[in-house]
C-alpha positions in Angstrom: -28.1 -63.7 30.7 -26.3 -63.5 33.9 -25.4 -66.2 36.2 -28.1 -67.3 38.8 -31.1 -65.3 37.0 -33.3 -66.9 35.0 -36.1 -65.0 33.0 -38.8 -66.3 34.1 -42.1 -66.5 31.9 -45.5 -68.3 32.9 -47.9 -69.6 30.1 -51.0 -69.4 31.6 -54.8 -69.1 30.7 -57.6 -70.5 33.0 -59.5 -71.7 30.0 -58.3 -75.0 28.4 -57.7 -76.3 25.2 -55.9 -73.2 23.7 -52.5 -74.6 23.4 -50.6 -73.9 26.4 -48.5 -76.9 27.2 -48.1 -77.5 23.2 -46.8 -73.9 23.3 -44.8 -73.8 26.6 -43.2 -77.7 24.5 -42.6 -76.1 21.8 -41.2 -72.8 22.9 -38.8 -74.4 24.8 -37.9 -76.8 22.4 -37.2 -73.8 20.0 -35.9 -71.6 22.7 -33.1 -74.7 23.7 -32.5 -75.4 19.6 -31.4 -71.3 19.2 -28.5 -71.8 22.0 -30.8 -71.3 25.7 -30.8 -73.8 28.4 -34.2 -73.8 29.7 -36.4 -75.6 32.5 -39.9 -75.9 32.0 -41.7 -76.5 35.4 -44.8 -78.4 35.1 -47.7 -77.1 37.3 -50.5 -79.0 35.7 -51.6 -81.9 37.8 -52.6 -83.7 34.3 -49.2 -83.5 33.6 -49.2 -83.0 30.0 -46.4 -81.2 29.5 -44.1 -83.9 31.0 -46.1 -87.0 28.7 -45.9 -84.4 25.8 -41.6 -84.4 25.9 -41.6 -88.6 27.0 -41.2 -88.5 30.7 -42.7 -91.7 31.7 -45.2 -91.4 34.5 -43.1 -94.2 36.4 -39.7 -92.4 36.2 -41.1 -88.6 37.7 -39.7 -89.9 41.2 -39.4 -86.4 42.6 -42.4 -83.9 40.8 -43.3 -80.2 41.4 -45.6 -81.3 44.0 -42.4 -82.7 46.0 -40.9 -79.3 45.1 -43.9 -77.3 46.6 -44.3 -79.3 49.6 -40.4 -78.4 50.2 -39.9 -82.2 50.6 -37.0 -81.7 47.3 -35.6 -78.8 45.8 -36.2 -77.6 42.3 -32.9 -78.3 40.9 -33.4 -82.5 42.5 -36.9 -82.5 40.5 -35.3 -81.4 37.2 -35.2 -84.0 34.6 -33.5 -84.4 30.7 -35.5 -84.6 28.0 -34.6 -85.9 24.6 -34.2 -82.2 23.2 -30.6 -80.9 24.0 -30.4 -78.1 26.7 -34.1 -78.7 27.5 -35.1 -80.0 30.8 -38.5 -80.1 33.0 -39.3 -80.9 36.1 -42.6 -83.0 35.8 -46.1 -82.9 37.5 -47.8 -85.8 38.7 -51.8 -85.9 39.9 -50.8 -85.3 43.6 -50.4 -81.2 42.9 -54.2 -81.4 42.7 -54.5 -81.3 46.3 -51.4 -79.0 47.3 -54.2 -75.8 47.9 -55.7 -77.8 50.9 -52.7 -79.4 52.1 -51.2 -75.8 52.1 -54.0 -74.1 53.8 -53.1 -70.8 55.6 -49.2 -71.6 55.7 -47.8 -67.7 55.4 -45.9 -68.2 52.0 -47.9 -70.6 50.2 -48.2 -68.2 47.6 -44.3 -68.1 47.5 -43.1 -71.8 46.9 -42.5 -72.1 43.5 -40.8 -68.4 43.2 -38.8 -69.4 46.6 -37.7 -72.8 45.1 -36.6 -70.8 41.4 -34.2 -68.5 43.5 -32.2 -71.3 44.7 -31.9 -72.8 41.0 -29.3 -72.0 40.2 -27.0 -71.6 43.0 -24.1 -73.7 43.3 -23.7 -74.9 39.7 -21.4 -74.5 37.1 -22.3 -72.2 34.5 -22.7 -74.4 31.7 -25.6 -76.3 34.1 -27.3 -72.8 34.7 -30.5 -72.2 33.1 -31.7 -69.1 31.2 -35.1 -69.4 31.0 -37.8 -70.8 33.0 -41.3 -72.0 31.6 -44.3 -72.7 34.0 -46.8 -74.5 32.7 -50.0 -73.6 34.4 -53.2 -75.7 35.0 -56.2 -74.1 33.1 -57.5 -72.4 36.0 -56.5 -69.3 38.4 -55.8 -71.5 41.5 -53.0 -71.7 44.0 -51.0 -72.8 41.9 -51.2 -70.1 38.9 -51.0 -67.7 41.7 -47.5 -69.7 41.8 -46.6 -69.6 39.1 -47.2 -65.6 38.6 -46.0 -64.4 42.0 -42.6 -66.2 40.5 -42.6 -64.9 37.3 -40.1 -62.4 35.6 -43.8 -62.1 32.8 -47.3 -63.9 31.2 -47.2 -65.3 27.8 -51.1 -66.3 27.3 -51.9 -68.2 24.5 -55.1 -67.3 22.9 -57.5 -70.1 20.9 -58.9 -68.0 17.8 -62.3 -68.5 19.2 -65.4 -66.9 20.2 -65.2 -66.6 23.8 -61.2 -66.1 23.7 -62.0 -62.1 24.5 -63.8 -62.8 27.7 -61.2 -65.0 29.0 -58.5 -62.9 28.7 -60.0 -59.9 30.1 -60.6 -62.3 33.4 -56.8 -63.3 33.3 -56.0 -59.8 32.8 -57.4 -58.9 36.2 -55.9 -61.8 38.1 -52.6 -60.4 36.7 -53.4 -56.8 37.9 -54.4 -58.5 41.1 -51.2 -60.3 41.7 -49.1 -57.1 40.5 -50.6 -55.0 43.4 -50.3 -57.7 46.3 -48.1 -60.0 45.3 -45.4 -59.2 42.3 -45.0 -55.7 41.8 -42.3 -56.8 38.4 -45.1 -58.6 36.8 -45.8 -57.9 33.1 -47.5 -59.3 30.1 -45.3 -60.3 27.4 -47.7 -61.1 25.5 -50.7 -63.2 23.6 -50.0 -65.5 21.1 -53.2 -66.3 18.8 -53.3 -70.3 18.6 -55.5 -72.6 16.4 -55.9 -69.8 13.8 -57.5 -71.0 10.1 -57.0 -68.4 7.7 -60.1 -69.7 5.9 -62.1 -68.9 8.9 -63.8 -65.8 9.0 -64.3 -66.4 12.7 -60.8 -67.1 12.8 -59.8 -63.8 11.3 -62.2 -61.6 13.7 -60.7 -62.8 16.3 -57.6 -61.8 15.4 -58.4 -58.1 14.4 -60.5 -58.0 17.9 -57.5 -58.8 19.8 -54.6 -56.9 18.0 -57.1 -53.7 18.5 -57.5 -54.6 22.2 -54.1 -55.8 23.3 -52.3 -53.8 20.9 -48.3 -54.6 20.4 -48.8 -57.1 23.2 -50.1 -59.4 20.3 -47.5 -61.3 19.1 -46.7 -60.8 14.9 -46.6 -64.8 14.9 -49.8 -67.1 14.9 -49.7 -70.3 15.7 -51.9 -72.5 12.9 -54.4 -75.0 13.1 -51.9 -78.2 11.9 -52.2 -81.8 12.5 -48.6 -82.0 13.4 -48.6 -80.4 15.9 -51.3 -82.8 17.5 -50.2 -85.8 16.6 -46.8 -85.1 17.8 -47.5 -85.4 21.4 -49.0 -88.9 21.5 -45.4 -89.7 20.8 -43.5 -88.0 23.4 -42.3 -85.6 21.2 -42.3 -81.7 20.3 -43.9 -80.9 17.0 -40.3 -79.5 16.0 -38.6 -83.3 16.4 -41.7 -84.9 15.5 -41.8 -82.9 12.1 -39.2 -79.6 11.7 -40.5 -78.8 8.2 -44.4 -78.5 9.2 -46.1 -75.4 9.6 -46.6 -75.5 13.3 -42.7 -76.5 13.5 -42.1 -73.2 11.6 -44.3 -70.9 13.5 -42.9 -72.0 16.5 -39.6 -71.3 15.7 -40.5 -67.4 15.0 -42.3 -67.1 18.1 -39.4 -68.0 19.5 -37.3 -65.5 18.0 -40.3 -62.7 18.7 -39.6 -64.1 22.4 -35.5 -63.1 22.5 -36.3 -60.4 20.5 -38.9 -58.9 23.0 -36.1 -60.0 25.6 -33.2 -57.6 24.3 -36.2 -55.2 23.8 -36.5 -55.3 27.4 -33.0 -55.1 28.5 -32.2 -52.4 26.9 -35.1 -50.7 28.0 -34.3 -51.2 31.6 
C-alpha cells in the first residue's frame, strides 16, 4: 500500500440492525490482526462503534464531529484501541446536528474525504494507515453522503431478512447518485450476508435471491447468527478478543481475507 493513500472503504446501509458497526469492529480487528494498520472513523452519532472497541464516552475529547466542523484534524481525533495496529476516531451524539449546522456551506459534502487526504501527511511510515473504515449511521444523510463522496468503495452488510432486497436496491441508487455528482471512483465491493441461520429457510432465500441479483459482488463468506458475537460488545471488545475460536470470530477472519483478496484483485486490474 503506498505511503499517504489509504483504501478507503464505507460500511453503510440506511437500514439498522444488520450488522454494520459489529462488521466495520470486526473487520478491522481482523484486518489489523493479518499485518494492516487501519482507522475506523466513526460517523454514527450513537457511537457504537467507539463503545463496541472500549472508548469511554468521557475520554472521546476530540470526535468526528470536531473533525467535520474543521475545529481538529483527523489524525488529532484518532484514538488507540486495545487491538494492536487498530485505531478509531470516535463519534459522540453532537454529529446528529452537523447537517443543520453545515447548511449550504460549498463543501459540506467534502469534509470527511478533505480531512482523510491530510491523514497521513507528515508521519512516519510505520504510523501510516492502510485502510480506512467509516462507519455510517443507518440512514442516507449528510453524513453517508460523507462518508461515500470519501470513499476508495461500499461494503454493505446485508441482514438475511425479508425486506434486505428492497433496501439495497435504495442504497444502490444513492451510490449511483453519488458516482455521477459526486465520486466518479466509487464502487461496490461488495455485500456481505449477516445474521444468516442455515436452519432457516427464510434465511437460505435470501441468500440465493441476492447472489442471483448482485452476482460476484456477494461475498463467498456469511456472517452467522452467533451469540458471541453479541455479547462481545457489552464488553468493549471485538468478537475476535472477546472469543477467537467462535464461529463469528472465524467468519470474520475470512471476510477479511475475501477483503485483501478483492484488494490485489483490484490492483492488478488497474
Amino acid at each position: 500500500m503506498p505511503l499517504g493513500h489509504p483504501r478507503i472503504i464505507s460500511l453503510a446501509n440506511q437500514k439498522g440492525g444488520v450488522g454494520k458497526t459489529t462488521t466495520a469492529i470486526n473487520l478491522g480487528t481482523a484486518l489489523a490482526a493479518i499485518g494492516e494498520r487501519v482507522l475506523i472513523v466513526d460517523l454514527d452519532p450513537q457511537g457504537n462503534a467507539s463503545t463496541g472497541l472500549g472508548i469511554d464516552r468521557r475520554d472521546r475529547r476530540a470526535s468526528t464531529y470536531d473533525v467535520l466542523t474543521g475545529e481538529v484534524s483527523l489524525r488529532e481525533a484518532v484514538v488507540p484501541t486495545a487491538v494492536p495496529r487498530l485505531h478509531i476516531a470516535p463519534s459522540t451524539m453532537d454529529l446528529s446536528g452537523l447537517e443543520l449546522e453545515l447548511g449550504h456551506t460549498r463543501d459540506r459534502a467534502f469534509r470527511l474525504r478533505n480531512a482523510i487526504e491530510a491523514l497521513n501527511a507528515n508521519v512516519s511510515p510505520e504510523a501510516d494507515f492502510t485502510y480506512v473504515l467509516i462507519d455510517c449511521p443507518p440512514s442516507l444523510n449528510l453524513l453517508t453522503v460523507n462518508a461515500m463522496a470519501a470513499s476508495d468503495a461500499i461494503l454493505v452488510p446485508l441482514q438475511c431478512e425479508f425486506f434486505a432486497l428492497e433496501g439495497l436496491s435504495q442504497l444502490l441508487q444513492t451510490v449511483e447518485q453519488v458516482r455521477s455528482t459526486l465520486n466518479p471512483e466509487l464502487s461496490i465491493h461488495g455485500i456481505v450476508l449477516t445474521m444468516y441461520d442455515s436452519r432457516n429457510n427464510l434465511s437460505n432465500q435470501v441468500v440465493a435471491d441476492v447472489r442471483q441479483f448482485m452476482g460476484k459482488k456477494v461475498y463467498e463468506t456469511m456472517i452467522p447468527r452467533n451469540v458471541r458475537i453479541s455479547e462481545a460488545p457489552s464488553y468493549g471488545k471485538p468478537v475476535l478478543v472477546y472469543d477467537l475460536k467462535c464461529a463469528g470470530s472465524e467468519a470474520y477472519l475470512r471476510l477479511a481475507t475475501e477483503v485483501i483478496q478483492r484488494e490485489r484483485e483490484l490492483r492488478t486490474a488497474g
